[in-house]
N, C-alpha and C positions, 0 to 999 in steps of 0.2 A: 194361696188357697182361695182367698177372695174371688180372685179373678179369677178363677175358675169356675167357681159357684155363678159367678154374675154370665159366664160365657152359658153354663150349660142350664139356665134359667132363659136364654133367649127366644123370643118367640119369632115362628117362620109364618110365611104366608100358606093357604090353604094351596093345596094342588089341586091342580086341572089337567085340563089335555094340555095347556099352552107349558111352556119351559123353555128358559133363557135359551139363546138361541149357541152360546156356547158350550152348554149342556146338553144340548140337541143333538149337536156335531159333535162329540165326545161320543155318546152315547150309539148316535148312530153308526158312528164310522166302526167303535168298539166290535159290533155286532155283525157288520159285514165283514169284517175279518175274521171272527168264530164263525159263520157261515162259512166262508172258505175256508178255515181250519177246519171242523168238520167233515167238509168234504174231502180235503185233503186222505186224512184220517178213518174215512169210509174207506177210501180206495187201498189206502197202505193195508187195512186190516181184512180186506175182502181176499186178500195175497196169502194168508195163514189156512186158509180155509177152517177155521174155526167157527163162522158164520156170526162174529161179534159184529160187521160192519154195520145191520142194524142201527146199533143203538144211537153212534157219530151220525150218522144217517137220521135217525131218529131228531137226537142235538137238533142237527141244524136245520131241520124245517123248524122246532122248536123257535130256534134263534132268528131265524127270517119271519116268522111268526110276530114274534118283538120288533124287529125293524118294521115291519109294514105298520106295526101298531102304534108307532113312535106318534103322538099329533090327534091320534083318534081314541083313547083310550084315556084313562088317567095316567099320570103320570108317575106316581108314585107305584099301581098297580105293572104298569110297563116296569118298574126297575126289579121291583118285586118278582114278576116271571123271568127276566134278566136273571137278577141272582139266584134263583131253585133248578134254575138249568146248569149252572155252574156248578152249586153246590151237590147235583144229583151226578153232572159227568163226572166232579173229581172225587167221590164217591167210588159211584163204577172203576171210572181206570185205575183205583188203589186195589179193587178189589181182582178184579179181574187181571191187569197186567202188572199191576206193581207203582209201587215207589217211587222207580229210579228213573221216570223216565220223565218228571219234569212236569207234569200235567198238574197238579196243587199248585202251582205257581200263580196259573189264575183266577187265585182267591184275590191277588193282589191287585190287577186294577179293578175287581168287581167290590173292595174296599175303597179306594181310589174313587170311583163312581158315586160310594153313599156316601163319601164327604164332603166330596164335590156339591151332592144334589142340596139345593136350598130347601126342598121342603122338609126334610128329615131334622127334627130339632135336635141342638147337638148333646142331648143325655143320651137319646137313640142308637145317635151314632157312636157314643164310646160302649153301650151296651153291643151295640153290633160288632164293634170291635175285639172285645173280649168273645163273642161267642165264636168270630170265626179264627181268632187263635187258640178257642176251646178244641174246634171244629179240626184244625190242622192238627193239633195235637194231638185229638185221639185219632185219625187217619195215622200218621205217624203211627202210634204206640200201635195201633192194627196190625201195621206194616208192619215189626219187628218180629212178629210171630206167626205170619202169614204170609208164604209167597204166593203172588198172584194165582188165580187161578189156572191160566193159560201160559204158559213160557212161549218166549217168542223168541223164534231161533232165527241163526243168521245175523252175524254182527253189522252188517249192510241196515238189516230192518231195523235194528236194536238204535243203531248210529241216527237213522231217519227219523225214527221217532223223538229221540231226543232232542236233534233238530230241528222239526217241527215243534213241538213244546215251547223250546227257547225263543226260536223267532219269531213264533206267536207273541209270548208275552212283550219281547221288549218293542216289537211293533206296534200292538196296542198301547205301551207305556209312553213310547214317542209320541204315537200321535194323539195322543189324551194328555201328557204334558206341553207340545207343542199348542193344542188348542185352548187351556186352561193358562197356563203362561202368558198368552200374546190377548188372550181376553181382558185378565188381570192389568196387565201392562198397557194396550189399548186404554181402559176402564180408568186406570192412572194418568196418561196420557189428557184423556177428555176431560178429566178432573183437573189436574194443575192448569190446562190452558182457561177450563171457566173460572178456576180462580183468580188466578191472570188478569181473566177479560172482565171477570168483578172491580178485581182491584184497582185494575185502569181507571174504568167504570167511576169507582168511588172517590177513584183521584182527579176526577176531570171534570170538570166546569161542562153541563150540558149544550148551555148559549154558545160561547165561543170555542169548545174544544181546546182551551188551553188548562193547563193544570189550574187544583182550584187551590185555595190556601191550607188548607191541611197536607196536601203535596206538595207545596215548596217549601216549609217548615221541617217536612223530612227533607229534601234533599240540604236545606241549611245545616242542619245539625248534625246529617250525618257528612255534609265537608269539615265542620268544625269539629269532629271528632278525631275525623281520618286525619287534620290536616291542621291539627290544633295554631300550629307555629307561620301560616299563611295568610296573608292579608285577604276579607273579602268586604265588600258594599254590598249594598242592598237601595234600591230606589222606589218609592211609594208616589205615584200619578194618578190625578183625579182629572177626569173630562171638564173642563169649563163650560159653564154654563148646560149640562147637559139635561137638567128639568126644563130647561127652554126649549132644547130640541122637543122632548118627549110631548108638549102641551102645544108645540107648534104645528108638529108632524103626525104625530100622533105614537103609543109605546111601538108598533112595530117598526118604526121607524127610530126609536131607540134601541130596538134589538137588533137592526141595520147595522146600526150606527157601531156597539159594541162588536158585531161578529169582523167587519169591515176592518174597525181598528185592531182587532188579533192578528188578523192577516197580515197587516204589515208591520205588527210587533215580532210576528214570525219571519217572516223575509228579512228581519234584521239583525233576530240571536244569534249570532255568530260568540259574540263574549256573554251571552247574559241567560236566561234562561226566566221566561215571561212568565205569571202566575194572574188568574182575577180575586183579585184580592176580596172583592166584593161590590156590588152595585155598580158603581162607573169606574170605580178602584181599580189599579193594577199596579201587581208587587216585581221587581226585577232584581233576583242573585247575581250578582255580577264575584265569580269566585279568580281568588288572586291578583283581583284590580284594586288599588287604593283611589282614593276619594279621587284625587286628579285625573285619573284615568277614566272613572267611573262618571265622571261630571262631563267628560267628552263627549264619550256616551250616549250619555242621556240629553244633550243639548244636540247631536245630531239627531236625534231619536224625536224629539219636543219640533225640530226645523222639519220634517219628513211629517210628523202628524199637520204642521201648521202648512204645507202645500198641497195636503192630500185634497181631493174635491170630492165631493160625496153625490150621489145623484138616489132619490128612493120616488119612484114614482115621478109627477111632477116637481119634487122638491129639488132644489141645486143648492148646497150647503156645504159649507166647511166648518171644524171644529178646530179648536187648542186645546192644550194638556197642560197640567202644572203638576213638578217633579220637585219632589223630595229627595235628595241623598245623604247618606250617611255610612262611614266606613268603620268598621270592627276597629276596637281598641285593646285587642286580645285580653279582655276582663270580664266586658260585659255578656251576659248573655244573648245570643241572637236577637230574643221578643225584646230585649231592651234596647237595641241597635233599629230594629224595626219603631220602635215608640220615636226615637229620636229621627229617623227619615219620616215618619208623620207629620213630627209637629213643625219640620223644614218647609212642607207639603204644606203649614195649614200657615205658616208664614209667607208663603207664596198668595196663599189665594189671598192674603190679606191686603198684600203689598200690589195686586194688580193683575194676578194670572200671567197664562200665555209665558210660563219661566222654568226657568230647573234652578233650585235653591240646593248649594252645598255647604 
């Protein structure tokens, strides 16, 4: 019951001429179809000579009326002439030809429409709902003690009309769920991928385009969940001397220097999966490798940074790394396995740089 109350407390935006563009094409396709149903319908009833073709006649200048007015009028008034045209023909053909022949049908996508529309707030539209199954009701109860005014002979015409009726409605039904549907789903569509492209987004290191440490903390945890009973490493490398780069060269020539060494942190994940841990820091998952294997690793990985040459402007420079590793004891927690390839990391720099400590 809540959510109920909280739904039909919602507030809509004001209408205009403008309207979502899937509403548009709903709406207008709707209505060249009763233009051609109309017409249809002119013609079939001009064949009784009863002289009723009028009024379908009538309809659909009515209804072409509305489509030219779709963009130029309000919007809310366009649906409004929409639905009195509706509700005046199925009126008429209860009264005049009857019941049976199908034509109250098209109360249903012209409800279909006010649901659809966003300007209509939704208490409106369950009140509209109720009135037009007030509205079919008492059509109906008419019905029962009234036949049409006009009988329409000839099972050919009787057969035709109900034909026309039928594939009126469920034409307009298709193509007002077709268009309502693939909006929806597009709308869905455009939404998961910018959440996506947020999430990426928020999982990515702007400088180097490598993941940043809040995303490789998820993917640690969620191997150590998947995969509780498998050995992984993790290795913690810090640039040597890289305040000497930044004061010598100047910072964009440390942010050289950082995007440079991603590059060929990436040309070399094959086992590892790179992360910037922070400032000249960078973290490496090494999942299913133990410490010996991981110490490989990372000491090709330390030889590849120590032959790289670097070139920024007039500057010609090369850098070392010093590597921390350390391998799961299937107890610890991840950040505690992380804390121990640190302090490997801060025993290296102690003992001289230019190393991978296991």
């Amino acid at each position: 019951m809540k959510h109920i109350l909280e739904l039909l407390r919602k507030k809509v935006p004001r209408s205009g001429k403008a309207m979502p563009a899937y509403y548009r094409s709903a709406l207008a396709t709707t209505q060249i179809v009763l233009v051609i149903y109309f017409l249809l319908v002119t013609v079939m009833l001009s064949r009784l000579n009863h002289r009723l073709e009028w009024v379908p006649a009538l309809m659909g200048v009515g209804m072409l009326g509305c489509h030219y007015s779709i963009g130029r009028v309000n919007c809310r008034l366009n649906v409004y002439a929409f639905d009195l045209l509706i509700l005046i023909w199925c009126a008429w053909h209860t009264y005049f030809v009857g019941w049976n022949y199908g034509a109250q049908h098209l109360l249903i996508p012209m409800l279909m429409l006010c649901f659809f529309n966003i300007y209509e707030p939704p208490a409106l539209k369950l009140v509209t709902f109720l009135l037009v199954v007030f509205y079919r009701m008492a059509l109906f109860s008419y019905s029962l003690t009234h036949d049409g005014v006009y009988t329409i002979d000839g099972k050919t015409m009787i057969v035709l009309l109900q034909l026309l009726n039928s594939l009126t409605l469920f034409d307009i039904l298709a193509v007002d769920f077709i268009t309502f549907s693939s909006s929806i789903q597009e709308n869905e569509r455009e939404l998961i991928l910018h959440n996506q492209a947020l999430h990426k987004e928020a999982g990515t290191d702007p400088l180097t385009q490598l993941p940043n440490r809040r995303a490789l903390l998820d993917v640690v945890h969620a191997f150590v969940a998947a995969h509780p009973d498998e050995p992984y490493s993790v290795a913690i490398a810090d640039i040597d001397f890289f305040k000497k780069v930044n004061d010598t060269y100047g910072h964009h020539c440390g942010d050289y220097t950082l995007k440079e060494l991603s590059v060929l942190f990436m040309a070399h994940a094959e086992k590892y999966t790179a992360c910037r841990w922070g400032g000249e820091e960078f973290c490496f998952f090494m999942p299913g490798l133990n410490l010996d294997e991981a110490g490989i690793i990372m000491n090709d990985l330390c030889n590849a940074v120590r032959k790289m040459r670097l070139r920024f402007g007039e500057a010609d420079y090369s850098i070392t790394i010093t590597i921390g590793v350390e391998e799961s004891d299937f107890q610890s927690p991840p950040d505690a396995i992380l804390d121990k390839a640190d302090r490997k990391l801060y025993m290296g720099k102690v003992h001289g740089r230019d190393q991978v400590v296991i």
